[in-house]
N, C-alpha and C positions, 0 to 999 in steps of 0.2 A: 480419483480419491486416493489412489495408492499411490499417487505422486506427490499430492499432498502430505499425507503421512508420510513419506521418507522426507520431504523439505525439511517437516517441524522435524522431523528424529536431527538431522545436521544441524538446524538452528539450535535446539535446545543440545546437543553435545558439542556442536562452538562455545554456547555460551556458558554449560561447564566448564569447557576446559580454558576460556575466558576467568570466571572464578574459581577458580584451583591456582591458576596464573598468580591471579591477585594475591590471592590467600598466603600464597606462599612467598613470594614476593616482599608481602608485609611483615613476612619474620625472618627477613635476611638484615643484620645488622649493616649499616653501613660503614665502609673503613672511618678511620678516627682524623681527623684532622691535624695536622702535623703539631708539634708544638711548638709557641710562639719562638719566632728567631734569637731572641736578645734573650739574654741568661738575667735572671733576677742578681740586683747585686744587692750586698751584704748589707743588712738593715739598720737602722738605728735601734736601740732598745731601753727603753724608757720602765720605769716603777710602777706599779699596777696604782694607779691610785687610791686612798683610802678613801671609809665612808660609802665605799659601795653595798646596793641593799646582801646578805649574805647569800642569798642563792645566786648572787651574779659574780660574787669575790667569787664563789668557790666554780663555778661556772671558768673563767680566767685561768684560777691554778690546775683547772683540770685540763686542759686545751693546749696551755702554755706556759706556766708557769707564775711567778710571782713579777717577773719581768716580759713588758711584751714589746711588739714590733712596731715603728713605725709604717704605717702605710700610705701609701699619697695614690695609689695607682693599682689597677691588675688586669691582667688578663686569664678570665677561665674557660678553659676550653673542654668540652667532652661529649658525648653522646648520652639521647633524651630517649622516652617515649612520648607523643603528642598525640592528642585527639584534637581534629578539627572535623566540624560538624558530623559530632558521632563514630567516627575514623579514627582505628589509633593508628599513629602511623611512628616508624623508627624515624629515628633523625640525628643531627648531630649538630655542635653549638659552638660559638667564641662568642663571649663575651668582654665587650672591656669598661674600666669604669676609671673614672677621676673620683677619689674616694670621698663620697658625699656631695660629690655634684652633679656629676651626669655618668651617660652612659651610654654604649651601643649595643644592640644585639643583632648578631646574624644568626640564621639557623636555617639549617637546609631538613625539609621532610622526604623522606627518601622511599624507593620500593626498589626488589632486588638490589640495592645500595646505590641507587641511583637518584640523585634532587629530582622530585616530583613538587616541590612548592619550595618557595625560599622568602625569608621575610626577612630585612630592613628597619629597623627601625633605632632611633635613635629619643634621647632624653637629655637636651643641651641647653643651658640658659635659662631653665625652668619650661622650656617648650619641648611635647613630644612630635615626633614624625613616626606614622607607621606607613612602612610599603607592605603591603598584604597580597595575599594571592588575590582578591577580589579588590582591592582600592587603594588609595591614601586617604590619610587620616591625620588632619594636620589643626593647627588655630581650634583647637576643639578644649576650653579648662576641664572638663570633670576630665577626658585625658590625659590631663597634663599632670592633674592630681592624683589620678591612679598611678601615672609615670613616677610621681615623688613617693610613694607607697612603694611601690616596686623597686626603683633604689637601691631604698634603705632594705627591706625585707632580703633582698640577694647580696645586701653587706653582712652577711653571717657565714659570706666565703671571703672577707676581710677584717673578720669581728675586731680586730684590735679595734677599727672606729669608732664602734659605738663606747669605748669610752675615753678615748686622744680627742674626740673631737668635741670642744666646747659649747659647741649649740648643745649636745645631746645630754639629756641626762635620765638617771635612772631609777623610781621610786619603788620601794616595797612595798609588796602587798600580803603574803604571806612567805611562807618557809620555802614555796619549791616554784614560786613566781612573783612577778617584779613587772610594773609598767615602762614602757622604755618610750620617749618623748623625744620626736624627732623634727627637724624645721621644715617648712614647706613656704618659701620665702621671707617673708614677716611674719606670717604664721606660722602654726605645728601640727604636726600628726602623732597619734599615739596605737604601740602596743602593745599587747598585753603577753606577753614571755611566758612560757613555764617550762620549769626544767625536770629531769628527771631526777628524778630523791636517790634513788641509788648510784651514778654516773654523776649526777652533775651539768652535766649537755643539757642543752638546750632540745626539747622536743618538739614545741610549737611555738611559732610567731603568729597571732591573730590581727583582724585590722578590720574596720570598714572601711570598704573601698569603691568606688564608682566603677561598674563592668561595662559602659558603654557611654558613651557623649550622648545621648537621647535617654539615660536609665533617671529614672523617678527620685529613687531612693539608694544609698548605696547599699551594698551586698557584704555580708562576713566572707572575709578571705583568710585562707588559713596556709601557711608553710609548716609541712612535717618534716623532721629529720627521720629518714630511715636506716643511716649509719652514721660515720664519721672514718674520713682518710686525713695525715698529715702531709701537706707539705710545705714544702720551706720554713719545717719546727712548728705547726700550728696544725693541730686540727680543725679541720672545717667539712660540715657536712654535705656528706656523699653518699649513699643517694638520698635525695631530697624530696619531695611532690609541694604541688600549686594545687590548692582544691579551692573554687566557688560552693560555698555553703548549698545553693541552690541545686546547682549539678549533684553533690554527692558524694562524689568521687574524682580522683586527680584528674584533672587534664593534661596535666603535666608532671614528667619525672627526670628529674635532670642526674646524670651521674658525671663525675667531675674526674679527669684524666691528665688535665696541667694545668698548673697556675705560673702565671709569673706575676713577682712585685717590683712595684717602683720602675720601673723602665717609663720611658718618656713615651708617652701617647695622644702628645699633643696635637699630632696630623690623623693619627690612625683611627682615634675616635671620632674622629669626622668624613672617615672614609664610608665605602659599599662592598659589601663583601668580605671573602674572607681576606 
């Protein structure tokens, strides 16, 4: 009997100090990922166009001015917090995008600052690809339509697009938000904007959106801005969250540490990795 009793006493203080391990582990940030090689070159800059609804003018001259950037490209990079199946876990990001067409993301989940998950996935051609820690996820449309949802929702770290670019456009609805109408091949998707009455910024993007190739119905998704950082003369918001209506609460929080525009990413976006 007293053998047994000291086994459990070892087992249950492994497995202490097993969870203490963990615990702490999951609040070691991981280093940042370098930022991208090629320096943004010098932009085009173009007239804010007129006729926009006024919380979206004034949205523009708060960000950037009366004059904004052309963008064709970016690369964002920085460290997240992420929950996957109830797990928050640190992590860290590159993103890149062809603006309003597609896009890549890598993202490592990390402990002690080390990849413990890494995920792949790509949004090219109107088709998505996701590498998961548990599968691929590929030839799936409500995917591919959440993928065109996604997009656009993460071009509010390129906003000049949503009004340089012709497909998009943007209707008022009252004083402190604005529908914003986006393409999803021959068709559209719509969001519903609101900004903050005192700033001006943008505070939420909403959406219905498909959370899974098997879901019934789609789900409200919502992007918060929890700050705003500039660079390259534009503010674009930092830190940010992804909440599912359903969940409650973020799964995601992205904070953004470099951007670059307009560099050629015509191989890199089709790359693995970082």
């Amino acid at each position: 009997m007293e053998y047994v009793i000291a086994v459990c006493a070892i087992l249950i203080g492994f497995l202490g100090t097993v969870l203490v391990a963990v615990w702490l582990g999951l609040r070691v940030k991981p280093r940042p990922f370098p930022p991208y090689a090629a320096p943004s070159p010098a932009p085009q800059w173009v007239d804010l166009p007129p006729g926009l609804p006024a919380p979206v003018s004034r949205f523009y001259q708060a960000i950037v001015g009366e004059r904004i950037p052309l963008v064709e490209t970016a690369i964002v990079t920085g460290r997240a917090q992420l929950r996957f199946m109830g797990v928050t876990l640190p992590g860290r990001f590159r993103f890149t995008y062809e603006a309003g067409q597609g896009y890549r993301h890598y993202i490592e989940a990390t402990i002690w600052g080390y990849p413990l998950l890494k995920v792949n996935e790509h949004y090219l051609d109107h088709k998505s690809r996701l590498e998961l820690p548990f599968g691929v996820v590929e030839n799936e449309p409500k995917v591919d339509a959440a993928a065109n949802l996604g997009l656009w929702g993460e071009s509010m770290w390129l906003p000049s697009i949503f009004v340089t670019d012709p497909r998009v456009r943007w209707e008022p609805i009252d004083d402190a938000s604005a529908r914003l109408t986006v393409p999803f091949g021959e068709a559209e998707d719509t969001f519903t904007v609101t900004f903050d009455p005192a700033t001006g910024l943008i505070r939420t993007m909403e959406a219905l959106r498909w959370k899974a190739a098997a879901s019934a119905e789609k789900t409200p998704w919502c992007l918060d801005t929890l700050g705003w950082q500039t660079f390259q003369g534009t503010q674009i918001p930092s830190p940010a969250t992804v909440t599912w209506e359903d969940e409650g609460t973020p799964w995601a929080v992205f904070t953004i540490e470099d951007v670059t525009y307009n560099v050629d990413v015509s191989e890199y976006i089709k790359a693995r990795g970082l």
